[in-house]
C-alpha positions as a Markdown table, in Angstrom:
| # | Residue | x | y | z |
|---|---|---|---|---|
| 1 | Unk | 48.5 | 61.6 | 84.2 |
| 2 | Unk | 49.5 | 63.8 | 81.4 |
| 3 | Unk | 48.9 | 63.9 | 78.0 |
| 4 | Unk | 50.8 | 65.4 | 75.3 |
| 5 | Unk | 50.4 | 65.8 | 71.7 |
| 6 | Unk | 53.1 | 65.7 | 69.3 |
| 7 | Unk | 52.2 | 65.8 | 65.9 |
| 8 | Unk | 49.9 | 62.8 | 64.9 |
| 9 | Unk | 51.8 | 60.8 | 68.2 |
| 10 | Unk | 50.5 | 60.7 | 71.6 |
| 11 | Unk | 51.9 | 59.9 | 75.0 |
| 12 | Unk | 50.7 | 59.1 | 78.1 |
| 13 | Unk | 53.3 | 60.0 | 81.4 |
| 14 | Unk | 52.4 | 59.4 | 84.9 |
| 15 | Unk | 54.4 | 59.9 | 87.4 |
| 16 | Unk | 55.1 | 58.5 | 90.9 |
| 17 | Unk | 56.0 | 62.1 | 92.5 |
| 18 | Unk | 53.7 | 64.8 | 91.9 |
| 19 | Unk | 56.5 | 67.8 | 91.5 |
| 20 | Unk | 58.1 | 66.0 | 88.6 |
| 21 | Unk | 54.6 | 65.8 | 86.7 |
| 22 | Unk | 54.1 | 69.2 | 87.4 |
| 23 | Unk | 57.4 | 70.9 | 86.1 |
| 24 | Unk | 56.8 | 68.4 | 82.5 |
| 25 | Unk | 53.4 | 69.8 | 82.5 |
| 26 | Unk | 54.5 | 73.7 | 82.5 |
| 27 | Unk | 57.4 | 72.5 | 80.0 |
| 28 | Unk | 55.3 | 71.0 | 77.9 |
| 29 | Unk | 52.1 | 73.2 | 78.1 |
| 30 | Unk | 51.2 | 73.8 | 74.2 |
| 31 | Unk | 51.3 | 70.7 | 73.6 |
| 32 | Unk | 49.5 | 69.3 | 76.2 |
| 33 | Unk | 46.2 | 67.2 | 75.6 |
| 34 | Unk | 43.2 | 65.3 | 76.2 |
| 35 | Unk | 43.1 | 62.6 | 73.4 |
| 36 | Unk | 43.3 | 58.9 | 74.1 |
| 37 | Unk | 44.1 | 56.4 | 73.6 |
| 38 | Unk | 48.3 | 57.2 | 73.5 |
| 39 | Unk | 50.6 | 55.7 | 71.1 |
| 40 | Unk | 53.1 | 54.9 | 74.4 |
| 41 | Unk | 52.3 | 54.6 | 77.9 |
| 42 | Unk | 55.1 | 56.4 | 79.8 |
| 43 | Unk | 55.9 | 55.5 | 83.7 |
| 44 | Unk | 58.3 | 57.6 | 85.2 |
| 45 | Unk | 59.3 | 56.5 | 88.9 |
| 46 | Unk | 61.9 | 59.0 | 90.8 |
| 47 | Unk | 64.0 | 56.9 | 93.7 |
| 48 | Unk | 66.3 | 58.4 | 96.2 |
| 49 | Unk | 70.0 | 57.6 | 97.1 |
| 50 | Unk | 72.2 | 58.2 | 94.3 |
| 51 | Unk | 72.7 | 60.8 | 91.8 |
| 52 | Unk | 71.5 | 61.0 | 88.2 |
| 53 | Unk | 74.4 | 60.4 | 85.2 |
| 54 | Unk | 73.7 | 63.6 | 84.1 |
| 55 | Unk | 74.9 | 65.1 | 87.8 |
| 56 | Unk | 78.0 | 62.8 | 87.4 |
| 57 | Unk | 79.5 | 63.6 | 84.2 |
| 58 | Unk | 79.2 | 65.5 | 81.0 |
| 59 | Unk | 77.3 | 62.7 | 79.0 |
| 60 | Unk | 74.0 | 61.6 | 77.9 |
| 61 | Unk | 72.6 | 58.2 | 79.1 |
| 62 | Unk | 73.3 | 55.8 | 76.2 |
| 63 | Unk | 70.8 | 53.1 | 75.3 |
| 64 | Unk | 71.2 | 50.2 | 74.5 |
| 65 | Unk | 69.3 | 48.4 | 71.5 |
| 66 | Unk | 67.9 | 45.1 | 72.3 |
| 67 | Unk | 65.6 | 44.0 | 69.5 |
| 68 | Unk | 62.6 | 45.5 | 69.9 |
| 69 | Unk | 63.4 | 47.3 | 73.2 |
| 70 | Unk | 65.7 | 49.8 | 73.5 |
| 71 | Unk | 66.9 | 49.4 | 77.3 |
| 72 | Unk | 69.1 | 52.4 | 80.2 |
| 73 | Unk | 71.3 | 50.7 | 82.6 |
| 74 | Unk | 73.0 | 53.5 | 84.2 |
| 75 | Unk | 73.4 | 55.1 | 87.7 |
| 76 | Unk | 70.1 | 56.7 | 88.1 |
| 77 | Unk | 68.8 | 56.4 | 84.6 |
| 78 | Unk | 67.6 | 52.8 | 84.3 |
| 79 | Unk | 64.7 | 51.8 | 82.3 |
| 80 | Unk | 63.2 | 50.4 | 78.8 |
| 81 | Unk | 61.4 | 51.6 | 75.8 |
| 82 | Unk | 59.4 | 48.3 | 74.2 |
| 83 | Unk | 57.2 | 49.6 | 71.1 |
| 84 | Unk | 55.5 | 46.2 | 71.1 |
| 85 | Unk | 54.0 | 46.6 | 74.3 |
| 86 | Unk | 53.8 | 50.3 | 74.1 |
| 87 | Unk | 54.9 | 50.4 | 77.4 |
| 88 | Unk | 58.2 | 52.5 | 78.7 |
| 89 | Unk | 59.5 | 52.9 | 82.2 |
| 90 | Unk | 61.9 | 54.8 | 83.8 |
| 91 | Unk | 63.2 | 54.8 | 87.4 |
| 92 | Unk | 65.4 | 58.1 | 87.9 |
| 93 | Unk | 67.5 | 59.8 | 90.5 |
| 94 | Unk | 65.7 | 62.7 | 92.2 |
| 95 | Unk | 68.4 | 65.4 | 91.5 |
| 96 | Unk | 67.9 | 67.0 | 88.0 |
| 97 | Unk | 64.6 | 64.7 | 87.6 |
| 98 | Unk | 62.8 | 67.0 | 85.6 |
| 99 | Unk | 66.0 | 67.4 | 82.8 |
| 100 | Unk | 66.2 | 63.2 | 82.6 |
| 101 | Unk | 62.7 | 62.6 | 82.3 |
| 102 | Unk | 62.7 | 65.5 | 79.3 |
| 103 | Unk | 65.3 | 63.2 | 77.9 |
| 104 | Unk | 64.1 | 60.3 | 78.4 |
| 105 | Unk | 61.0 | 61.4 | 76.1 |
| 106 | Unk | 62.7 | 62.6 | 73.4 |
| 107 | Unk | 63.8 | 59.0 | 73.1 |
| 108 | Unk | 61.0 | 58.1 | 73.4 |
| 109 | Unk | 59.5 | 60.7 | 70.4 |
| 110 | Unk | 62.1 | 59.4 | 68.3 |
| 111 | Unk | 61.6 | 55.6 | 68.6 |
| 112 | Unk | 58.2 | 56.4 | 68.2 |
| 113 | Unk | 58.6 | 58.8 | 65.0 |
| 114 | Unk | 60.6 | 56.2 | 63.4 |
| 115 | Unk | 58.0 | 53.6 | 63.8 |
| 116 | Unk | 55.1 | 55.5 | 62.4 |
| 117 | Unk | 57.4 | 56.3 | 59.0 |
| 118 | Unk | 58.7 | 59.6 | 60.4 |
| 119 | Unk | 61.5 | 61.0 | 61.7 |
| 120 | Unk | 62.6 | 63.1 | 64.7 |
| 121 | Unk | 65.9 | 65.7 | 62.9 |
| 122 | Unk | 67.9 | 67.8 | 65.5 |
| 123 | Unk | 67.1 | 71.0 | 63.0 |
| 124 | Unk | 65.3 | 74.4 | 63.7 |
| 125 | Unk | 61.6 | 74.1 | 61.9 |
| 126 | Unk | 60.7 | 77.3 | 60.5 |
| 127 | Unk | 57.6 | 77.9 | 58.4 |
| 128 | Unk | 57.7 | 80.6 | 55.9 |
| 129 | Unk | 54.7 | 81.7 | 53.2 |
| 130 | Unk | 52.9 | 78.6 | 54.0 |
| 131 | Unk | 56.0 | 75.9 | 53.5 |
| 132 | Unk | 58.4 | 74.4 | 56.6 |
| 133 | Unk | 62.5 | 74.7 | 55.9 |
| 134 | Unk | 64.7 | 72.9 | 58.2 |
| 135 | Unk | 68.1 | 74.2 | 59.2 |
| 136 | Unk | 70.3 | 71.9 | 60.7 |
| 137 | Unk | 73.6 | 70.8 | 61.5 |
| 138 | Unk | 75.8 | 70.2 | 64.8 |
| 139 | Unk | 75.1 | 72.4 | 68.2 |
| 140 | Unk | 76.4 | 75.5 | 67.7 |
| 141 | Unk | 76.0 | 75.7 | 63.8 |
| 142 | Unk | 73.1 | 78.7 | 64.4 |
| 143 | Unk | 69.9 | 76.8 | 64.4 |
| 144 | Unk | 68.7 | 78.9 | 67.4 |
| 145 | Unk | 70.4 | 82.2 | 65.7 |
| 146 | Unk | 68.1 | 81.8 | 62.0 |
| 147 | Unk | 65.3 | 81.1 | 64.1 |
| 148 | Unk | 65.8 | 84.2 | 66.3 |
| 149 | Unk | 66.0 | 86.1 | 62.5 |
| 150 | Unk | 62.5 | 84.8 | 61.7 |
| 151 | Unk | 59.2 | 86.0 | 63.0 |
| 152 | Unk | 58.3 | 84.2 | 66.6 |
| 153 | Unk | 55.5 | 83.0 | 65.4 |
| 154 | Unk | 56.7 | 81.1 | 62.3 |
| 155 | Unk | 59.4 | 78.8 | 64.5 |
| 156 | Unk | 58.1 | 75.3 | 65.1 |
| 157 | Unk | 61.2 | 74.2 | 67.3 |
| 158 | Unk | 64.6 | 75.6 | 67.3 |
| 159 | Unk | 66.3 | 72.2 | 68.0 |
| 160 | Unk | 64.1 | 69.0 | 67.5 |
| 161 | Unk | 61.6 | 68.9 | 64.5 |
| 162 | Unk | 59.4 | 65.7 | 63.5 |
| 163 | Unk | 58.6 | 65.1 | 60.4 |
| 164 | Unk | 56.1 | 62.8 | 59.3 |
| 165 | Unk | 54.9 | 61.2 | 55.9 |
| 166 | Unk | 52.0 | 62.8 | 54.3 |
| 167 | Unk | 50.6 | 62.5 | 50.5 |
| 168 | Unk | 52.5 | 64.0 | 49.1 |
| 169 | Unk | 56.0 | 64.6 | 50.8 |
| 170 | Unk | 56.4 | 65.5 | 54.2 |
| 171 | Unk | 54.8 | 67.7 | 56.7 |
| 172 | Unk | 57.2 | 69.1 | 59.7 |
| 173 | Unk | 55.4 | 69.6 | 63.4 |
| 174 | Unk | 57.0 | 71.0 | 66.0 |
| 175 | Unk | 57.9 | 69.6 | 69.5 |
| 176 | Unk | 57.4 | 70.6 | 73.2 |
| 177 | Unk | 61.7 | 69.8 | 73.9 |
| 178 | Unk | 63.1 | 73.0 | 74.3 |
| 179 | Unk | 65.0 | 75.2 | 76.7 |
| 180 | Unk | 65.0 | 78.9 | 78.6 |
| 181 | Unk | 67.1 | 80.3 | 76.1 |
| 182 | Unk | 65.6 | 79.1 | 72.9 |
| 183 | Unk | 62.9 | 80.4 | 71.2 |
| 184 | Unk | 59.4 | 78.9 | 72.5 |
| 185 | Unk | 58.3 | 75.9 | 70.1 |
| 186 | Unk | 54.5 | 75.6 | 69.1 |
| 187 | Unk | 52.4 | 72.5 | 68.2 |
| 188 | Unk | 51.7 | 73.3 | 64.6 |
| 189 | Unk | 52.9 | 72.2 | 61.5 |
| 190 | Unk | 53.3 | 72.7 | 57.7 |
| 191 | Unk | 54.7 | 70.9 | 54.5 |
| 192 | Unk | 58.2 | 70.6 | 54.2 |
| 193 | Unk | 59.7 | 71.8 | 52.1 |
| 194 | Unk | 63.7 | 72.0 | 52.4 |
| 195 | Unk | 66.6 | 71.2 | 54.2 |
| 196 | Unk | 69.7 | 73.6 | 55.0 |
| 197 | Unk | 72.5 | 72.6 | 56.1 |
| 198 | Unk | 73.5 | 75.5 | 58.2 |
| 199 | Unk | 77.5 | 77.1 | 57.6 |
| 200 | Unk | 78.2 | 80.3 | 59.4 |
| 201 | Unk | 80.4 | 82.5 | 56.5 |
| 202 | Unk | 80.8 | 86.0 | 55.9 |
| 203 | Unk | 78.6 | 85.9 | 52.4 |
| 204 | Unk | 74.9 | 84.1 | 51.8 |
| 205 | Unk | 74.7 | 81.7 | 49.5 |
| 206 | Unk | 73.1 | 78.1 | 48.9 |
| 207 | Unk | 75.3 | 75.3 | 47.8 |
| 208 | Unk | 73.2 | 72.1 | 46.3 |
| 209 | Unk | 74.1 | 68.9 | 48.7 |
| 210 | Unk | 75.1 | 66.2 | 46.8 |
| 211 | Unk | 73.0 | 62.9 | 47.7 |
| 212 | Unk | 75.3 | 61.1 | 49.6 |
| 213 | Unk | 76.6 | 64.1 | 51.3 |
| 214 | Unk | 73.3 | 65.1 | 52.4 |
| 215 | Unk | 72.7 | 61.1 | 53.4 |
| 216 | Unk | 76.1 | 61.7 | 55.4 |
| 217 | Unk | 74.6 | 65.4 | 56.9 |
| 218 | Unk | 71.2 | 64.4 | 57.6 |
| 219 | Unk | 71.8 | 61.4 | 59.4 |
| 220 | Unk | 74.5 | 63.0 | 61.9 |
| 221 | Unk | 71.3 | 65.1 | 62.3 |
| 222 | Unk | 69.1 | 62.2 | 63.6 |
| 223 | Unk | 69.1 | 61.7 | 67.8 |
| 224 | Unk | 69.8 | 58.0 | 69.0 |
| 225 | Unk | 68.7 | 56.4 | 66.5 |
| 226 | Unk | 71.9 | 57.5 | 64.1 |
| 227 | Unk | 73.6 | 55.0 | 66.6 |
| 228 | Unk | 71.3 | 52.3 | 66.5 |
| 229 | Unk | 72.7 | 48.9 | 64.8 |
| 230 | Unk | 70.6 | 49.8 | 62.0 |
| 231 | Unk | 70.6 | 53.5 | 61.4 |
| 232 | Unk | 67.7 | 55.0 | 59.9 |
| 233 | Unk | 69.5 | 55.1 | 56.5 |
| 234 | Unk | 66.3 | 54.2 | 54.3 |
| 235 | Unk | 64.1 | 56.8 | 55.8 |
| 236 | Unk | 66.8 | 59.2 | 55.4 |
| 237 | Unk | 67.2 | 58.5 | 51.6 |
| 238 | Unk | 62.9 | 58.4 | 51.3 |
| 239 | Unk | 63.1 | 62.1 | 52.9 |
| 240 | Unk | 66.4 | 63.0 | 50.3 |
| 241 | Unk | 64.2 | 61.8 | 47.8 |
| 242 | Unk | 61.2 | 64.3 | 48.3 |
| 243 | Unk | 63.2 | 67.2 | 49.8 |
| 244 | Unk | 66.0 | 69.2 | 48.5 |
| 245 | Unk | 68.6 | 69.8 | 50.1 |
| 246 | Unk | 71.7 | 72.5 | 50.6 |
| 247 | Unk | 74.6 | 74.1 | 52.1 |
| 248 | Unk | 73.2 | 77.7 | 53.6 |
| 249 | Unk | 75.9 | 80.2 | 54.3 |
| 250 | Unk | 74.4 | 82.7 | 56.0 |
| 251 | Unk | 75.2 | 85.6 | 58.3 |
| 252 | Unk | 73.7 | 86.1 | 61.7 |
| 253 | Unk | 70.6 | 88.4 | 59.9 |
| 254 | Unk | 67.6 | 87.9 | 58.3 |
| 255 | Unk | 69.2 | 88.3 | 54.6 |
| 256 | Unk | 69.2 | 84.3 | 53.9 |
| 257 | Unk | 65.6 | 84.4 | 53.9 |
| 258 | Unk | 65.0 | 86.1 | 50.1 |
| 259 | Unk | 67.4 | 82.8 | 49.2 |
| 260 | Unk | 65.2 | 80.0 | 51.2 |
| 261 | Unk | 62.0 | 81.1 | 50.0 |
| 262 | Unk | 63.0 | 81.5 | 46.4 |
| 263 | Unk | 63.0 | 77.2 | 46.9 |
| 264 | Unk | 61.3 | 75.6 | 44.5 |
């Protein structure tokens, strides 16, 4: 059994082959815990004969959204997500096991998030004089690059940040998803306290985000559940609402930071 904790949210994952527990254990190790009881029971259950989507072709297993459960019917990914229950279960191919079971929890994180009046953002988390900024946009649009021009020890997560509701505002924690070539998340946390949408130029400069623009931005920043019927848009606008929010043209150097932390 392993335990992890992710922000205020805990899971529960065991495992049917011992290897694949191990490799999530030494992906996961920060965050790794002894609290109980979990928020989710996770069973993961690796079968032979077949190969995984993910060794088939270049996409991500889709769910599907079934009231309350959120269900994977594909060739080596097939299992269900049921919040009520708090109960998910996953049988998976054995080739790239490790990579769909990572997946398969950040689903789980995000269903989970959303539930508890939080929210999981595909952003880089990056605390600065005591206050969290997330930087954001599509892959590629430098999230990995600001957070490689701040301290090591101030990045949260590079690619998947929770935020969760606190009095006041919000507080961003990092997450254990992460790969070799990004910089290492850590399970801490901090208030939030801005959102950057992240524009490679040749000049730095911020650029307010009109509301619905930054609705429009934000939620293209939100994993699987932006294609839910219901897409978060409420918790998006309560977050809008509390945080500000702006274009960031930036170079790939430190120099944006003098801008972000002048933030009110």
């Amino acid at each position: 059994m392993m335990r992890l904790q992710i922000g205020t949210l805990r899971l529960a994952v065991q495992a049917d082959t011992p290897g694949l527990l191990q490799k999530l254990e030494s992906r996961y190790r920060p965050f790794l815990s002894s609290s109980r009881p979990a928020d989710l029971d996770v069973t993961l259950q690796v079968r032979g004969g077949g190969r995984s989507l993910a060794g088939n072709a270049p996409t991500t297993p889709m769910p599907r959204f079934a009231g309350p459960r959120t269900e994977f019917d594909q060739p080596g990914f097939r299992g269900s997500i049921d919040l009520q229950s708090s109960r998910a279960r996953l049988s998976l191919a054995p080739d790239q096991a490790d990579d769909q079971a990572d997946y398969f929890l950040r689903v789980c994180l995000a269903l989970l998030a959303h539930r508890t009046g939080g929210l999981l953002v595909h952003a880089a988390g990056i605390v600065r004089q005591g206050r969290a900024f997330l930087f954001f946009g599509l892959s590629g649009s430098g999230k990995t690059t600001v957070a490689r021009c701040s301290p090591p020890e101030a990045v949260l997560n590079d690619d998947l940040v929770l935020l969760l509701p606190e009095d006041p505002g919000w507080r961003a924690w990092g997450t254990p998803f992460s790969n070799p070539t990004q910089v290492p998340p850590r399970p801490d946390s901090a208030p939030a306290a801005g959102l950057l949408r992240l524009v490679q130029s040749l000049e730095v400069r911020l650029e307010p985000l009109h509301r619905g623009q930054a609705l429009a931005e934000l939620l293209a920043s939100v994993p699987v559940l932006n294609a839910a019927p219901q897409p978060p848009f409420e918790r998006c606008e309560q977050i809008l609402a509390d945080l500000p929010a702006y274009f960031l043209h930036f170079l790939p150097d430190p120099t944006f930071w003098p801008l972000v932390a002048a933030i009110p």
